[in-house]
DSSP file (Angstrom, degrees, kcal/mol; ACC not computed):
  #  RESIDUE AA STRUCTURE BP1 BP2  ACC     N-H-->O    O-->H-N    N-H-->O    O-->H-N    TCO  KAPPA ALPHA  PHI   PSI    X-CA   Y-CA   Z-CA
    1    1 A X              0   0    0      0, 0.0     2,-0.2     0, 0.0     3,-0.0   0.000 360.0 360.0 360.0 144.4   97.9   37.1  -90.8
    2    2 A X    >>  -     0   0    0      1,-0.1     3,-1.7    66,-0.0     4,-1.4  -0.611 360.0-111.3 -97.8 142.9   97.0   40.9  -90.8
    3    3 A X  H 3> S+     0   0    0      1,-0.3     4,-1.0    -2,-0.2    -1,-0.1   0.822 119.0  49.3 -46.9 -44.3   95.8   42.6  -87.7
    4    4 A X  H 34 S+     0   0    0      2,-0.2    -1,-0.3     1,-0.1     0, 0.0   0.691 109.8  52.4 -82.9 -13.6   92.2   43.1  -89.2
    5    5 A X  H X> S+     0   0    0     -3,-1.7     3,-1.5     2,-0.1     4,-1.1   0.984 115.1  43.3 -61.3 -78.6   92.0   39.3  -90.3
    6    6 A X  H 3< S+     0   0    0     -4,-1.4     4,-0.4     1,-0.3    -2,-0.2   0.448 112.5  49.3 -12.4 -42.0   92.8   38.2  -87.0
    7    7 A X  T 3X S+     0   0    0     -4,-1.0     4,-1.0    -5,-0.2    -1,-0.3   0.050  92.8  80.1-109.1  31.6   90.7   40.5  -85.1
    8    8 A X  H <>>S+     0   0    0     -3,-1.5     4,-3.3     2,-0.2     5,-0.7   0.783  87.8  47.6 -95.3 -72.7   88.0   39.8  -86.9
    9    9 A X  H  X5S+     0   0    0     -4,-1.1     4,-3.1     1,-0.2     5,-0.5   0.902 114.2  54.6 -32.5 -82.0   86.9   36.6  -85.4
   10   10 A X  H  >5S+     0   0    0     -4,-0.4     4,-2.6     1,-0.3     5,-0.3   0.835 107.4  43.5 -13.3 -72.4   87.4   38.3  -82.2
   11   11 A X  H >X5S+     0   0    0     -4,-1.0     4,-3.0     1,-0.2     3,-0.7   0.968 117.2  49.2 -47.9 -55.8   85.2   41.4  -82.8
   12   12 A X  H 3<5S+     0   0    0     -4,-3.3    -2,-0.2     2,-0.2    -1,-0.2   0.789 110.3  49.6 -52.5 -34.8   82.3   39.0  -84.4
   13   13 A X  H 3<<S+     0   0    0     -4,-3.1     4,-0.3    -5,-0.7    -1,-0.2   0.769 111.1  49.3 -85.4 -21.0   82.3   36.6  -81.7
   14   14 A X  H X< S+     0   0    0     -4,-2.6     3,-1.3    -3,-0.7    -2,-0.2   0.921 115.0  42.4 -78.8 -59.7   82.1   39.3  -79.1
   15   15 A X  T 3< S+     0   0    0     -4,-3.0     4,-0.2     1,-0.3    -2,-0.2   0.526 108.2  59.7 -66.3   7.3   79.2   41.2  -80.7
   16   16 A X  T 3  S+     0   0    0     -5,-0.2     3,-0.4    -4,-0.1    -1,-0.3   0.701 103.2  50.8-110.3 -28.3   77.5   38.2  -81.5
   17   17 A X  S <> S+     0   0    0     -3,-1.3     4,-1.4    -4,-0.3    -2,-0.2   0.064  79.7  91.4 -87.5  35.5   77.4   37.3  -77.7
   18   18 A X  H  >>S+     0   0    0      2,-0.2     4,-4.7     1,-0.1     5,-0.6   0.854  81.2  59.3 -98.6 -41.2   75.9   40.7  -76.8
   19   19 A X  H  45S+     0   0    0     -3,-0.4     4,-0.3     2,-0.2    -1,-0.1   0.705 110.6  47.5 -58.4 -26.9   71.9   38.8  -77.3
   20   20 A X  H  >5S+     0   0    0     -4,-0.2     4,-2.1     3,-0.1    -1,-0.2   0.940 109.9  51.1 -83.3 -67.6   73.2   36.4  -74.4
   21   21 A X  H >X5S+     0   0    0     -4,-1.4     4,-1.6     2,-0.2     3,-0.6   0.986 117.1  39.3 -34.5 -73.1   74.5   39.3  -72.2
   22   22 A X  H 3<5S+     0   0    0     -4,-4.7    -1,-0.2     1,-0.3     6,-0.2   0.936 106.1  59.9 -61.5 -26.5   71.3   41.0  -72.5
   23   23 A X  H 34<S+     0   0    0     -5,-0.6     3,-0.4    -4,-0.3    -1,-0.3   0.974 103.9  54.5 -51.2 -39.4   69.0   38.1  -72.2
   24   24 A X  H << S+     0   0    0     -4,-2.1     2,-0.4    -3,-0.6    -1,-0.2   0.751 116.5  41.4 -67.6 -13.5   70.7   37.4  -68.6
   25   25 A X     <  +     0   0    0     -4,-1.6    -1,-0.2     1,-0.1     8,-0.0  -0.813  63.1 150.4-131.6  80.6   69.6   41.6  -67.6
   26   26 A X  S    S+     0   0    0     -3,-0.4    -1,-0.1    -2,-0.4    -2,-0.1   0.244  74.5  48.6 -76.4   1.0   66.2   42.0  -69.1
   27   27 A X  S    S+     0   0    0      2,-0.1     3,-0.1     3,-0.0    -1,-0.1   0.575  92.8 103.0-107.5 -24.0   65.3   44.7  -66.3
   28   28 A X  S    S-     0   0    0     -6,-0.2    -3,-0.1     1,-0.1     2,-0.1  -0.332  87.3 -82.4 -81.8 142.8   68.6   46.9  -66.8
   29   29 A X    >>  -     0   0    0      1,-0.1     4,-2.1     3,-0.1     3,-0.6  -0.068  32.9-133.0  20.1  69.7   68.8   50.0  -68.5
   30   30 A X  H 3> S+     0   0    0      2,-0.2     4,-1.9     1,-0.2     5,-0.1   0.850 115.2  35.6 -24.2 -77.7   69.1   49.6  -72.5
   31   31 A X  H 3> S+     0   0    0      1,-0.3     4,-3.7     2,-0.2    -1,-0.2   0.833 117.7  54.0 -51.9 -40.9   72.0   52.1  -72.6
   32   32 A X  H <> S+     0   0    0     -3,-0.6     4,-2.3     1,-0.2     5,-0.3   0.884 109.0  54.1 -68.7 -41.1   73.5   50.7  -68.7
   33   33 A X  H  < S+     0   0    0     -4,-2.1    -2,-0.2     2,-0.2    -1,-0.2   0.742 108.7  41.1 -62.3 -27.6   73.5   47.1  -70.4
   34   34 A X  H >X S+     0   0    0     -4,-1.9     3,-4.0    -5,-0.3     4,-1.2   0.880 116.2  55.8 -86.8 -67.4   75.6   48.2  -73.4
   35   35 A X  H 3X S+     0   0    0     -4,-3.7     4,-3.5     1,-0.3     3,-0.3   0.625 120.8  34.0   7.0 -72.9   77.8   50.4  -70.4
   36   36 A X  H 3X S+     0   0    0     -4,-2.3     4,-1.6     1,-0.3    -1,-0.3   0.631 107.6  57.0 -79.5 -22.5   78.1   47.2  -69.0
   37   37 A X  H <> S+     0   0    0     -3,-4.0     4,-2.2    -5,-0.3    -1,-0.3   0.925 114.6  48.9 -81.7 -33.7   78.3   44.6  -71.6
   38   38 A X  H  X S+     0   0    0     -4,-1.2     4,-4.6    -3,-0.3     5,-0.3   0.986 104.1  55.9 -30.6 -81.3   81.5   46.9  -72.7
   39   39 A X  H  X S+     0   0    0     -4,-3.5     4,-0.6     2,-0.2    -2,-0.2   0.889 113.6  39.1 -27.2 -64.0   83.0   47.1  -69.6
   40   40 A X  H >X S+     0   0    0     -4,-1.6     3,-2.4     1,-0.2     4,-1.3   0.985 108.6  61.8 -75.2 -63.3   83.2   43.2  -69.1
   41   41 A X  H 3X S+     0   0    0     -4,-2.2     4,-0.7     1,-0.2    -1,-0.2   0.740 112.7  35.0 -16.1 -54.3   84.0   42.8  -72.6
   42   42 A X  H 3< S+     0   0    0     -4,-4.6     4,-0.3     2,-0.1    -1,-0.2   0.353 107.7  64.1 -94.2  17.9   87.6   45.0  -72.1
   43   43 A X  H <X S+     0   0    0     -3,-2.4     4,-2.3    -4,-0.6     5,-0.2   0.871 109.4  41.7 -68.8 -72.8   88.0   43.7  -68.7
   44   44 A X  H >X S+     0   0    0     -4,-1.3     3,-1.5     2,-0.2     4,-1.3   0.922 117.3  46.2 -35.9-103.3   88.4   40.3  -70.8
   45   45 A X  H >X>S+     0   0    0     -4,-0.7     4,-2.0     1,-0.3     3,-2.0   0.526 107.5  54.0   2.6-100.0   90.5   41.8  -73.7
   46   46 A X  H 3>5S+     0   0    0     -4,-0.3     4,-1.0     1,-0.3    -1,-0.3   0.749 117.9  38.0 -46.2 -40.6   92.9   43.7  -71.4
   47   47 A X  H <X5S+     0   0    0     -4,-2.3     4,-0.6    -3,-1.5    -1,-0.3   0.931 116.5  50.1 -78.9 -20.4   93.8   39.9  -69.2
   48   48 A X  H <X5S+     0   0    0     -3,-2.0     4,-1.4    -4,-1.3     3,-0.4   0.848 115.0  40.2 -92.9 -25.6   93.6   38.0  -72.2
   49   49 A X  H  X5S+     0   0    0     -4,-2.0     4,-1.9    -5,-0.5    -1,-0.2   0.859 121.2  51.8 -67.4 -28.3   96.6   40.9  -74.2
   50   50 A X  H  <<S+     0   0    0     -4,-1.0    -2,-0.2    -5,-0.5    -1,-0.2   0.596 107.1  47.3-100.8  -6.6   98.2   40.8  -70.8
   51   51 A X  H  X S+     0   0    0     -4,-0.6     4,-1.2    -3,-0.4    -1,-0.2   0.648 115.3  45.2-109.8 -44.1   98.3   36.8  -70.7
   52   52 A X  H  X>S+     0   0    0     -4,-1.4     4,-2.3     1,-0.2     5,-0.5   0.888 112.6  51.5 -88.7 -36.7   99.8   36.5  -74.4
   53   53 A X  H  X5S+     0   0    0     -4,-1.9     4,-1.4     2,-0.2    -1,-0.2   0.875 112.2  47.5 -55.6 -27.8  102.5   39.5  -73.6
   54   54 A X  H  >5S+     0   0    0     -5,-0.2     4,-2.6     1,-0.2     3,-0.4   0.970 120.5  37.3 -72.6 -73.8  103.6   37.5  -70.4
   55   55 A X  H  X5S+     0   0    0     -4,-1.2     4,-0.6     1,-0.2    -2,-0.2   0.537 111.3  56.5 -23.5 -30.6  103.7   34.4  -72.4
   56   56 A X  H  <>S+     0   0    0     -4,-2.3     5,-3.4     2,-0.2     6,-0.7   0.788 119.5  36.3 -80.3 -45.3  105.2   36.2  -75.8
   57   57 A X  H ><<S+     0   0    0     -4,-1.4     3,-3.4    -5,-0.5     5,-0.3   0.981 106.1  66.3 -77.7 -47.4  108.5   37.6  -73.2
   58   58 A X  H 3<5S+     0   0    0     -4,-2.6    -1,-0.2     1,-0.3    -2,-0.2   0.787 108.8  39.3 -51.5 -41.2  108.4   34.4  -71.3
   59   59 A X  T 3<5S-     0   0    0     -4,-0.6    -1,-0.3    -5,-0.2    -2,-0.1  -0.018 115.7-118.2-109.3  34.4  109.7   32.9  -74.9
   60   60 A X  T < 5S+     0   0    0     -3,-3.4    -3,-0.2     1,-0.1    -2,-0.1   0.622  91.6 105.2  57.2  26.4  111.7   35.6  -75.3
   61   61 A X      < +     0   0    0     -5,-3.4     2,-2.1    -4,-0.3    -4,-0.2   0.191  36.7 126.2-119.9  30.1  109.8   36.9  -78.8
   62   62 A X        +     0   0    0     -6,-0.7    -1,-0.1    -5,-0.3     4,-0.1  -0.512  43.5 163.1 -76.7  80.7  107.9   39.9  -76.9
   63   63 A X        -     0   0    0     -2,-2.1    -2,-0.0     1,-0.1    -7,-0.0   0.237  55.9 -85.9 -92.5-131.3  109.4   42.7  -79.6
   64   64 A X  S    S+     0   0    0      6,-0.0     6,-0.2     4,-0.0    -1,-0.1   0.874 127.7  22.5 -61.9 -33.0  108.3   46.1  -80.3
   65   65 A X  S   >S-     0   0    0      4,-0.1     5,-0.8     5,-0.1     6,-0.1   0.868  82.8-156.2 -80.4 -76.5  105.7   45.0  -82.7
   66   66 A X  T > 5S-     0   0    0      2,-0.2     3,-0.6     3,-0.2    -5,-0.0   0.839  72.0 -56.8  98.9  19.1  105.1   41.5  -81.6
   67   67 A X  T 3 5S-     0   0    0      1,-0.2    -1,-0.1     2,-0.1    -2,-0.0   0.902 110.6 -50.7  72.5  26.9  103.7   40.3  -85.1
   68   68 A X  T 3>5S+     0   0    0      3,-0.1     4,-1.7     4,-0.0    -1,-0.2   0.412  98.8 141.2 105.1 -34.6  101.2   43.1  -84.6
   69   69 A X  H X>5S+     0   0    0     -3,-0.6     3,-2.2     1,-0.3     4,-0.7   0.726  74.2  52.0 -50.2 -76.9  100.1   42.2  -80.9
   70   70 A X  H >><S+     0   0    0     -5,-0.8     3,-1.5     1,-0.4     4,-1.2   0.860 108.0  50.4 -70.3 -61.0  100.0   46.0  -79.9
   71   71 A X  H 3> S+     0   0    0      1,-0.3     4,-1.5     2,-0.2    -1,-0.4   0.781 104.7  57.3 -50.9 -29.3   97.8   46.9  -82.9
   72   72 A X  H << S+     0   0    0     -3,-2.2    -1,-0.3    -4,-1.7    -2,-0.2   0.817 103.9  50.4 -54.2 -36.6   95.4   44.2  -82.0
   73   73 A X  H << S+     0   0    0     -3,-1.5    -2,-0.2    -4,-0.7    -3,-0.1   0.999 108.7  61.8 -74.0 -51.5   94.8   45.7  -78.3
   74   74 A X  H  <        0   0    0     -4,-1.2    -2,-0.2     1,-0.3    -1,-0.2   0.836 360.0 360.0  -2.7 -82.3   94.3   48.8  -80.3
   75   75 A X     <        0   0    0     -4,-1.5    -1,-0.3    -5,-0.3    -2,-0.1   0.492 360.0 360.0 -37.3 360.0   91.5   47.5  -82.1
């Protein structure tokens, strides 16, 4: 599967929970609510690449590429 297939889901499922985010901060900021909904959004990202890299060396198949894995945190 190709990075942009893959990260597709990803992307969709995040922007699609952005109407949830903001329903829970109806007082905040328009612009501080996307800030914020970001922020928590690549907090998540950044443990969940850091959770499959631990797991990917633990089974000894962490390689430069990785099937891609680095171009996905890209994204």
């Amino acid at each position: 599967m190709t990075t942009p297939c893959s990260s597709r889901p990803i992307i969709v499922g995040t922007a699609a929970s952005f109407d949830g985010y903001a329903r829970q901060h109806p007082n905040k900021d328009p612009e501080q609510l996307l800030h914020d909904f970001v922020d928590t959004i690549r907090g998540g990202f950044e443990k969940g690449y850091a959770e499959a890299a631990k797991i990917l060396e633990g089974l000894g198949v962490m390689g430069a590429r990785s099937g891609g894995l680095g171009d996905r945190q890209d994204l």
